[in-house]
C-alpha positions in Angstrom: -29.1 33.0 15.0 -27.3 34.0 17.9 -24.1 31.6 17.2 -23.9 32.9 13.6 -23.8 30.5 10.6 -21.0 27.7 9.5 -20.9 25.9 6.4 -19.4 22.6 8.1 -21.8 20.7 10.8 -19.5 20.6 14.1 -17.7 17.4 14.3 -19.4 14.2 16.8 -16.7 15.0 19.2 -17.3 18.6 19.3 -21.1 18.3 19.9 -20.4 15.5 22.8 -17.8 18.1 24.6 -20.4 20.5 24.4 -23.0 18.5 25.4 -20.9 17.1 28.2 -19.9 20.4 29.9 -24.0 21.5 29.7 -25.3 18.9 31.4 -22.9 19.4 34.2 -24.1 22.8 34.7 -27.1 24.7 34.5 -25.9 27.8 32.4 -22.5 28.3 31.0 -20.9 31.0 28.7 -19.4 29.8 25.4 -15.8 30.7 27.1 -16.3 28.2 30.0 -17.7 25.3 27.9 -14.6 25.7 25.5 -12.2 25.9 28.8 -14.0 23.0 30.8 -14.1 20.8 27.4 -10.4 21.5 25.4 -12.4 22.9 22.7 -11.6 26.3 20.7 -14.0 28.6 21.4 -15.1 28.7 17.3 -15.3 24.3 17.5 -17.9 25.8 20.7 -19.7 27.9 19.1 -19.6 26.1 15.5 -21.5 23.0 18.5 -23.7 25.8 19.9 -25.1 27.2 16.6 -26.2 23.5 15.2 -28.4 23.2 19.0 -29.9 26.3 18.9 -30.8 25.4 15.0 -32.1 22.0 16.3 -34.1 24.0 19.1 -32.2 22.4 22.1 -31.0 25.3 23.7 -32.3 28.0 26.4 -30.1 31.3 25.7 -30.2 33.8 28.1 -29.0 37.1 27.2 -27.2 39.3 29.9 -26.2 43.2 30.6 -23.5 42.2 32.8 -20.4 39.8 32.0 -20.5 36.9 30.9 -23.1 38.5 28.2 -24.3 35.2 27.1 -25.2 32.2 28.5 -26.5 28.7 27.4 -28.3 25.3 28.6 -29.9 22.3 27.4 -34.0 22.8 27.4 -34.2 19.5 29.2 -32.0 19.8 32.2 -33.1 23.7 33.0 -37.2 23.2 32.4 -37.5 23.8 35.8 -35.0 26.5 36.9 -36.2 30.0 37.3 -34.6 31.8 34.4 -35.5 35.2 35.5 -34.0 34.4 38.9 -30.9 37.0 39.0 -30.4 37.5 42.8 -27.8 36.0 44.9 -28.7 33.7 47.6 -28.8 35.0 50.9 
């Protein structure tokens, strides 16, 4: 589990913030969802670890910053994932 474990399920509210700020974007870091949706970051990633549990997540690891990134399966089936360079 990438997001860790938590004994509590994240609240409704804290899963629809989430949710909100990812499918407004394609990827996001944990830090930018919390900033875009007045979330802590732990309410984020508490939201985070019950999707990637339920499977609804692509998570793509990275070498530079931010190190992590997240979206919905749904809304990023047909992005390039690998796709790294900058548009010319």
């Amino acid at each position: 589990m990438t997001f860790g474990t938590f004994k509590l399920k994240p609240k409704p509210e804290h899963l629809e913030g989430v949710l909100n700020v990812l499918a407004q974007k394609i990827f996001a870091s944990p830090h930018i969802i919390a900033k875009e949706s007045g979330l802590s970051l732990t309410a984020v990633k508490c939201a985070l670890a019950q999707l990637e549990q339920e499977d609804q997540l692509i998570i793509k690891h990275q070498l530079t910053s931010p190190k992590l990134q997240v979206a919905l399966k749904d809304k990023s089936s047909d992005v390039n994932i690998s796709a790294t360079s900058d548009p010319e």
